[in-house]
C-alpha positions in Angstrom: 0.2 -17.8 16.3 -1.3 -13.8 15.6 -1.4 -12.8 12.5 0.8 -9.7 11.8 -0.4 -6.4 9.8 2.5 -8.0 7.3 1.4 -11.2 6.7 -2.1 -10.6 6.9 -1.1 -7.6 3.7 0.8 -10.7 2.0 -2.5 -13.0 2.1 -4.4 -10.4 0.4 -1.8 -9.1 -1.8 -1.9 -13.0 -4.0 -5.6 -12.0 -4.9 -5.3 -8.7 -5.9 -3.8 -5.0 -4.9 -4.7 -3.7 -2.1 -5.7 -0.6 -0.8 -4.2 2.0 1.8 -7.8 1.3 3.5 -6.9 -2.5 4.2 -3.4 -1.2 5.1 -4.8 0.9 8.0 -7.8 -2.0 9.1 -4.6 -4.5 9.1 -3.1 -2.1 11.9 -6.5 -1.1 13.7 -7.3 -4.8 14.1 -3.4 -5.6 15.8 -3.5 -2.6 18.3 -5.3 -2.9 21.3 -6.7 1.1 20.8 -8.6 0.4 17.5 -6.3 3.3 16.0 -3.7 4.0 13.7 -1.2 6.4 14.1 1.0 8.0 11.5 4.1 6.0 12.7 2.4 2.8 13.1 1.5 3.2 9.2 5.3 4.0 8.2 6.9 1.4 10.2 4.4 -1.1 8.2 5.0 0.4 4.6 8.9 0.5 5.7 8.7 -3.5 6.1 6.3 -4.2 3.1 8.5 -2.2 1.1 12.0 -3.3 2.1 10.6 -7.0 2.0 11.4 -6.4 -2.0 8.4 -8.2 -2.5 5.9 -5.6 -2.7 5.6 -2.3 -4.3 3.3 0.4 -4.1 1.8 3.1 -6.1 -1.3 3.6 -8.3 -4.0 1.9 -10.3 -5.3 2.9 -13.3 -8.5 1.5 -15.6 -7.0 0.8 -19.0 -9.9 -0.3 -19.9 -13.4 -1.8 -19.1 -11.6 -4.9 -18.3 -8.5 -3.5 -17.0 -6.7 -2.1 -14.1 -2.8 -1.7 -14.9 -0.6 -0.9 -11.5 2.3 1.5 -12.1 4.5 1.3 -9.3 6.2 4.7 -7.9 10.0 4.4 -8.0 12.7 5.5 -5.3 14.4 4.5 -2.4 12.1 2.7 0.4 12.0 6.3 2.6 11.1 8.2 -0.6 8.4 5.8 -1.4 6.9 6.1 2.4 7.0 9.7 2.5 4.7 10.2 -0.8 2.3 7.6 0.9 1.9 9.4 3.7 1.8 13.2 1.9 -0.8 11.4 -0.1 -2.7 10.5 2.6 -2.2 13.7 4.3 -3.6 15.3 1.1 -6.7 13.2 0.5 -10.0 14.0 2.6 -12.3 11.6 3.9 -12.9 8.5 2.5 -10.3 9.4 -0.4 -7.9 8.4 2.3 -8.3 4.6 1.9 -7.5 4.9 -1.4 -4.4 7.4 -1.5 -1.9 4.7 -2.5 -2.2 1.2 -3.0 0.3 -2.0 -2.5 0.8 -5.0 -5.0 3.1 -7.7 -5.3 6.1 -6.7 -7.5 5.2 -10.2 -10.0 2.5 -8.3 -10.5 3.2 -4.8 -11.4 2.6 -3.7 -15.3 4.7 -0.5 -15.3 6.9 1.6 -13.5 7.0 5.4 -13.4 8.9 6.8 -16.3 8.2 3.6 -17.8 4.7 3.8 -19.2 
């Protein structure tokens, strides 16, 4: 059986966070036209999110040894549209690293929270 964007984000996700980069590779390897469309990234990020498993948001070095993941808070929509505005806002190669998805086990704060 194919591997699905999902699952293939849920295999990378026990080793570490990953990055919006993956997130769009994931979809480019699953479609046939090697491309990812807006949609195509918020259906995925809908799923992920909803799956209550996984949040999403931003890393931060604590320290030399240390990169603490604060999770942005709000509903599942909310959550998807600042993805994609960050996205939107980042240029080049800051694109694959406008937000970022880790298991929720694993986050260390949420916003408000740190």
């Amino acid at each position: 059986m194919a591997s699905t964007p999902f699952n293939t984000i849920l295999e990378m996700l026990g080793n570490d966070m990953v990055s919006r980069g993956l997130v769009a590779q994931c979809i480019r390897e699953t479609d046939e036209s090697q491309s990812i469309s807006a949609e195509k990234e918020r259906g995925l990020l809908r799923s992920l999110l909803a799956s209550k498993i996984i949040e999403i948001g931003t890393p931060r070095l604590l320290n030399s040894d240390y990169v603490e993941f604060a999770a942005w808070v709000g509903s599942v929509e909310d959550r998807v549209c600042r993805a994609m505005e960050a996205v939107a806002k980042e240029i080049g190669h800051d694109k694959e690293f406008a937000y970022w998805l880790c298991l929720r086990k694993n986050v260390d704060s949420y916003e408000g929270q740190e």
